[in-house]
C-alpha positions in Angstrom: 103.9 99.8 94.2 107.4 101.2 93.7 111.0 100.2 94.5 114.0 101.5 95.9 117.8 101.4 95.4 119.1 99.4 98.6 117.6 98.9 102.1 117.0 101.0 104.6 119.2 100.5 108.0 116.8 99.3 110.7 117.2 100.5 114.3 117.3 98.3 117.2 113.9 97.6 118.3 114.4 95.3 121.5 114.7 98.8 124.2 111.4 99.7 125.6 109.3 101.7 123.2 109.4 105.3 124.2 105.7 106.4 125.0 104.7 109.8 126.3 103.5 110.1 129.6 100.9 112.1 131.6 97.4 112.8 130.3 96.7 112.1 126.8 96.2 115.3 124.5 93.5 115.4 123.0 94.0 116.3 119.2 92.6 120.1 118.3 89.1 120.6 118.0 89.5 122.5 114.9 88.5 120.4 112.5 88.5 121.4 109.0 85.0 121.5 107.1 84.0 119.2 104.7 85.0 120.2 101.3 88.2 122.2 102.9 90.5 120.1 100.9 88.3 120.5 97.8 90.3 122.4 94.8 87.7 124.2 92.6 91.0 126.7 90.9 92.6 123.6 88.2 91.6 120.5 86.7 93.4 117.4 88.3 95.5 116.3 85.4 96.3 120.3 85.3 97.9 120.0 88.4 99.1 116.2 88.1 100.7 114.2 85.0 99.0 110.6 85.7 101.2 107.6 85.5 101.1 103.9 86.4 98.0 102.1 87.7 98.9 101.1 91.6 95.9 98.8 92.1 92.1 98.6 91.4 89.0 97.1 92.8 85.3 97.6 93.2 84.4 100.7 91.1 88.0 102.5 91.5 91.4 102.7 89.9 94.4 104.1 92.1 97.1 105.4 90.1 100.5 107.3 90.5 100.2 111.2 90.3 103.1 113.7 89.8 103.1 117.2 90.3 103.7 119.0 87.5 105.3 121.8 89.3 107.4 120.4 91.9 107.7 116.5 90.5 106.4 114.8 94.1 104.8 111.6 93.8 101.0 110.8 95.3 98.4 108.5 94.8 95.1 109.3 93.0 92.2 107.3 93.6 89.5 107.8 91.3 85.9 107.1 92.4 82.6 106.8 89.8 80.1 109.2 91.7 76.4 108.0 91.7 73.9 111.0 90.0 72.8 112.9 93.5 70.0 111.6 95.4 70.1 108.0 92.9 69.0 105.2 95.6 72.1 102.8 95.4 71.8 99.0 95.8 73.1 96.6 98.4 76.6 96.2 97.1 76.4 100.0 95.8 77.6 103.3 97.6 75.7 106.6 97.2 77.3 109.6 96.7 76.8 110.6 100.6 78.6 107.3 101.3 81.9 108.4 99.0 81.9 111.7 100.9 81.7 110.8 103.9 84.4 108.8 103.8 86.0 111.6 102.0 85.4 114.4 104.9 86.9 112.0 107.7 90.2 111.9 105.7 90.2 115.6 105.4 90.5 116.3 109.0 93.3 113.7 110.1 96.8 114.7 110.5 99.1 111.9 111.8 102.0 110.0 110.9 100.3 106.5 111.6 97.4 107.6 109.8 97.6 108.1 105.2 97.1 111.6 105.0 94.9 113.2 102.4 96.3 115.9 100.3 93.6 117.5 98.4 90.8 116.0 96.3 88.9 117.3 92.9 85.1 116.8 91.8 84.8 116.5 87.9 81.8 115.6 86.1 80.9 111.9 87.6 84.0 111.4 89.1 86.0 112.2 92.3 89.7 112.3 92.0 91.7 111.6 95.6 95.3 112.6 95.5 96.9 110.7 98.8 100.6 110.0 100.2 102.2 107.6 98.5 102.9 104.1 100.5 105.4 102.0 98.6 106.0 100.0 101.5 103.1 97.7 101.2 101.3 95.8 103.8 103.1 95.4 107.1 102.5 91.6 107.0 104.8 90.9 103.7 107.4 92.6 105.3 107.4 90.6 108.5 107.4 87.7 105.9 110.2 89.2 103.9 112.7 90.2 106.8 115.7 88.5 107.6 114.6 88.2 110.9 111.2 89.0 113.3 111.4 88.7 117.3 109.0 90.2 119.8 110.5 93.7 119.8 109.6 94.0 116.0 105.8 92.6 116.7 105.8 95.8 119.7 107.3 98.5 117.3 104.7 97.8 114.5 102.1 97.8 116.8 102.5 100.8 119.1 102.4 102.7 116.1 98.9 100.9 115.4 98.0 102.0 118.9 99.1 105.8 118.5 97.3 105.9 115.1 94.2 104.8 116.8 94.5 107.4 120.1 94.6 109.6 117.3 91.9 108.6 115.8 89.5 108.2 118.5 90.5 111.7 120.3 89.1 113.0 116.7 85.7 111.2 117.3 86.6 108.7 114.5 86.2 105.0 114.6 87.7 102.8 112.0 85.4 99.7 111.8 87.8 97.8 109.9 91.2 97.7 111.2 93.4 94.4 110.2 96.9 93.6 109.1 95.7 94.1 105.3 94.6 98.0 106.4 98.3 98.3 107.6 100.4 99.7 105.2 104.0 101.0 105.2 105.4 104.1 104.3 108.5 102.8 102.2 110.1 98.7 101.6 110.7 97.0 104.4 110.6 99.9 107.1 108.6 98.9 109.9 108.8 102.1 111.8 106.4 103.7 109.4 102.6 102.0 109.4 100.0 103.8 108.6 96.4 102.7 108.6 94.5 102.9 105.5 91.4 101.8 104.1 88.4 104.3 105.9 85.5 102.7 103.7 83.8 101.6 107.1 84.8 105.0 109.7 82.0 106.9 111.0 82.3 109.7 113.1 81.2 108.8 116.2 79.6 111.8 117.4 77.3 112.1 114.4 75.1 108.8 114.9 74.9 106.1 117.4 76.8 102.9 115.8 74.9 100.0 115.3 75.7 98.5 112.4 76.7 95.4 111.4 80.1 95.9 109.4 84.1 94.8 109.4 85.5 91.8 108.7 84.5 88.4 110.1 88.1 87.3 112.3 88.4 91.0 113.5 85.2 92.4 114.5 84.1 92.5 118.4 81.7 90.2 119.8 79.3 93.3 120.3 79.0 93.8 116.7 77.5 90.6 116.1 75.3 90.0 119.0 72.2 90.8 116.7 70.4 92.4 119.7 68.5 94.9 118.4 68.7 98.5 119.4 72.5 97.2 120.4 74.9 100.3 120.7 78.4 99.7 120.6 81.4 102.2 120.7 84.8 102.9 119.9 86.3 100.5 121.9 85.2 97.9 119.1 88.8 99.1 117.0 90.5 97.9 120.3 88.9 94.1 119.9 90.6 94.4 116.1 93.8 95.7 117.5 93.5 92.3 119.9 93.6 90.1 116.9 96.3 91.9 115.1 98.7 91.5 118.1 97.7 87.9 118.4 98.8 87.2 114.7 101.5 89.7 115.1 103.4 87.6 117.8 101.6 83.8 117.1 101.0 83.9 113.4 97.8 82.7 112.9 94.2 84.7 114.0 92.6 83.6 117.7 89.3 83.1 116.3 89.1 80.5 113.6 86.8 77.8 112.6 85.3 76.3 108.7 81.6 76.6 110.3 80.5 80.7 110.3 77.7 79.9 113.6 81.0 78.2 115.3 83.6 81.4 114.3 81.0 84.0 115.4 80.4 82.0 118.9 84.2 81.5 119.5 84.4 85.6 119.3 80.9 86.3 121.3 82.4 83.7 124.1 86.2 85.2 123.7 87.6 81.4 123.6 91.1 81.5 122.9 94.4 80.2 124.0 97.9 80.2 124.2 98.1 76.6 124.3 100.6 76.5 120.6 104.5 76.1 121.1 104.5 79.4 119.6 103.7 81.2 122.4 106.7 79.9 124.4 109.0 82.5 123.0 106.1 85.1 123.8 106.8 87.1 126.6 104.1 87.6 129.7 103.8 91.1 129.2 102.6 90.4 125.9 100.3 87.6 126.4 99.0 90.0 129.5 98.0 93.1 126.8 96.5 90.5 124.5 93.9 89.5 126.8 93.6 92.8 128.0 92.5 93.5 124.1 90.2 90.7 123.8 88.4 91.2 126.2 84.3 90.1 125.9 83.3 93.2 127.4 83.6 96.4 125.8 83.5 98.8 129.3 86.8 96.6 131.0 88.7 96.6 127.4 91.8 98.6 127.2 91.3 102.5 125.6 94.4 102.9 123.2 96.0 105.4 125.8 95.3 102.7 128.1 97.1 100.1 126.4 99.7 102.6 125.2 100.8 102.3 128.7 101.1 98.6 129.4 104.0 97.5 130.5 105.1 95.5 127.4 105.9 98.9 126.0 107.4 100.2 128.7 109.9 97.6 130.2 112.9 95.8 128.4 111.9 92.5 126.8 113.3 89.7 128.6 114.4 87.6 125.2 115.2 88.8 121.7 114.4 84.9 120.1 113.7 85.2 117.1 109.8 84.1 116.6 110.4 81.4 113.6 107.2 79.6 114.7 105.0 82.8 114.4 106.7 83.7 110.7 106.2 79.9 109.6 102.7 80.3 110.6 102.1 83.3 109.0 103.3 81.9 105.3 100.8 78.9 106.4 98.0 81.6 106.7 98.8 83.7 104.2 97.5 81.3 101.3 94.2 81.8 103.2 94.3 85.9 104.0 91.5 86.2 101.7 89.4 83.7 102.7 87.6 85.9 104.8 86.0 87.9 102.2 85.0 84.8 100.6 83.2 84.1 103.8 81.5 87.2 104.1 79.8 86.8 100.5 79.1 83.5 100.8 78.3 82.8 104.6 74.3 84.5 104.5 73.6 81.6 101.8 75.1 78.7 103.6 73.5 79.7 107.1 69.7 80.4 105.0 70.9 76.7 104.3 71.3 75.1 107.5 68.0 77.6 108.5 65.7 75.7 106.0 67.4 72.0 106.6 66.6 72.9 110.6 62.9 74.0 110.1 62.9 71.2 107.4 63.6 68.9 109.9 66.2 67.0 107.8 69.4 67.5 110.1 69.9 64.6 112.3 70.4 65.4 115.9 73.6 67.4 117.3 74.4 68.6 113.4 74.5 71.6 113.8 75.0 73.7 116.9 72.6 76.3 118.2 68.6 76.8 117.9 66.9 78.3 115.0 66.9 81.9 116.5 71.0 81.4 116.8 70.9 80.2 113.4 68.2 83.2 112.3 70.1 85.7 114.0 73.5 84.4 112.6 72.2 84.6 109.0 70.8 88.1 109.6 74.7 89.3 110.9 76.0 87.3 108.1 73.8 89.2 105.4 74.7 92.5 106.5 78.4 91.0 106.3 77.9 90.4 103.0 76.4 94.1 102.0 79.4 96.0 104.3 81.9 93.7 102.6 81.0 94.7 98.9 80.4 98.4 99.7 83.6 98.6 101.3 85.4 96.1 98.5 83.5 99.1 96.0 85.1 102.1 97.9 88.5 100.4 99.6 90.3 103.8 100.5 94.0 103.3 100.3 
């Protein structure tokens, strides 16, 4: 997505992370109006000379935008619009969905979070002109640096943890945070994440959240309870911030397993461990704010102002080893980052599967774990996987 002459100097990172103290601010209540950042006085490529395609997916194209007055780089996303009030399929957005998504963006201001510009409305097509990240994800950098210790894992995610705060104090609630939604600012520069990627935020003061939605290794146990009438709140973005720490500092995710039933009941039951040699060169502090993350139930997890204050931040790091053992198990794991979208299209059909060979009566005993209502609820969660992954894979903010 863009290059650079040289490296940037990187600062020490192994002195505790400074973290402001006191009461939490909350961020202004003035929030802008939807349609604020709407510009309604010039056509887009008026005001921007379009270049290079970034990226595409789903049913939009980013490219790179310059400003034809004062040569400054951005990103445009374009986005087909549905005709108004047109009923959208399963793996289709409406129009209310792209806008949405489009007034959250609007109102946030913060350094850890991609900040929206200004957009335009043309004929059937909206036209998203964003900061431009040429960083990309935080995880290839970790891959790509000389060197990674525990202080690095803490710098990258603090800034996760503010960019959250932030998010929440605005009534906002991601849905979807993971390493691939954590994107820097320029090459290699880990002291500028951002999160991207609001195709699954909902402002939680507008609707109770109760949908089933994220991504498969991330997502909080209450999400995927399948109790109906279930609430859940914002503390489910905490849960996701759990796992990214855990792969930040061991390299591979907490919650793993080939069979969907077994993945979703390792992350309703919180099993994990810390049994891998990995973990030696993990400090306690760490391991501590971990389980602090992932934990089962959603009233004792850590709010992000909470965690912001654990003492891994706030202490000096007793090591500075260099954690080999999490990087070689990232480049293991990386030839499998997508495999949970795979899973999420393809898990509804195999669990229907193992529904019908159940009720069939042609599994032999002790198969496959669970009763039919596990295995009927499971396929339900695993179906609305599969809709929130291609609606989200269709809008895929950036």
């Amino acid at each position: 997505m863009g290059s650079v002459c040289g490296k940037p100097k990187l600062k020490r990172t192994d002195s505790p992370v400074q973290i402001r103290t006191g009461p939490v601010a909350k961020a202004p209540m003035t929030q802008l109006p939807p349609g604020a950042k709407l510009r309604k006085d010039a056509k887009v490529r008026d005001v921007y000379k379009f270049g290079k395609t970034l990226g595409t997916g789903g049913f939009a194209v980013v490219k790179l935008a310059t400003d034809r007055h004062t040569g400054e780089e951005y990103a445009v996303k374009i986005m087909a619009l549905p005709e108004p009030n047109a009923k959208a399929g399963d793996n289709e957005n409406t129009r209310e969905d792209i806008f949405k998504e489009i007034d959250i963006l609007v109102g946030m201001n913060h350094e850890n979070v991609i900040f929206l510009k200004e957009y335009f409305e043309e004929g059937n097509k909206v036209y998203l002109i964003t900061e431009l990240l040429t960083g990309g994800e935080l995880l290839d950098a970790v891959l790509e640096r000389g060197s990674y210790n525990e202080a690095d894992a803490r710098l990258s995610f603090v800034q996760l943890l503010r960019g959250i705060e932030y998010l929440h104090s605005k009534g906002v609630v991601h849905r979807d945070l993971k390493l691939e939604n954590l994107l820097l600012a320029t090459p290699n520069d880990i002291h500028k994440v951002k999160i991207a990627d609001f195709g699954l935020a909902k402002k939680a003061a507008e609707s109770a959240m109760a949908t089933i939605c994220g991504t498969p290794q991330y997502v909080a146990p209450e999400v995927i309870q399948g109790t109906p009438g279930l609430i859940y709140s914002p503390a489910v973005d905490l849960w996701s911030a759990g796992v990214v720490l855990f792969i930040l500092l061991g390299g591979y995710p907490p919650f793993y397993d080939e069979s969907e039933p077994a993945l979703f009941d390792q992350i309703r039951k919180g099993k994990f461990s810390f049994d891998d040699p990995v973990w030696d060169a993990v400090s306690d502090s760490a391991k501590s704010l971990v389980r602090e993350l992932l934990t089962t139930n959603p009233s004792k997890r850590l709010t992000a102002s909470q965690a912001l204050r654990h003492t891994w931040f706030t202490a000096s790091l007793p090591s500075n080893e260099d954690l080999r053992l999490a990087r070689r198990n990232m480049k293991r794991h990386l030839r499998q980052r997508f495999k949970g979208a795979v899973l999420t299209v393809i898990a509804q059909q195999r669990l229907v599967h193992m529904l019908e060979d159940v009720r069939a009566g042609n599994v032999p005993s002790g198969q496959h774990r669970g009763s039919e209502q596990d295995l009927q609820r499971m396929a339900e969660v695993a179906k609305r996987y599969e809709v929130s992954a291609a609606k989200n894979k269709a809008k895929g903010l950036a």
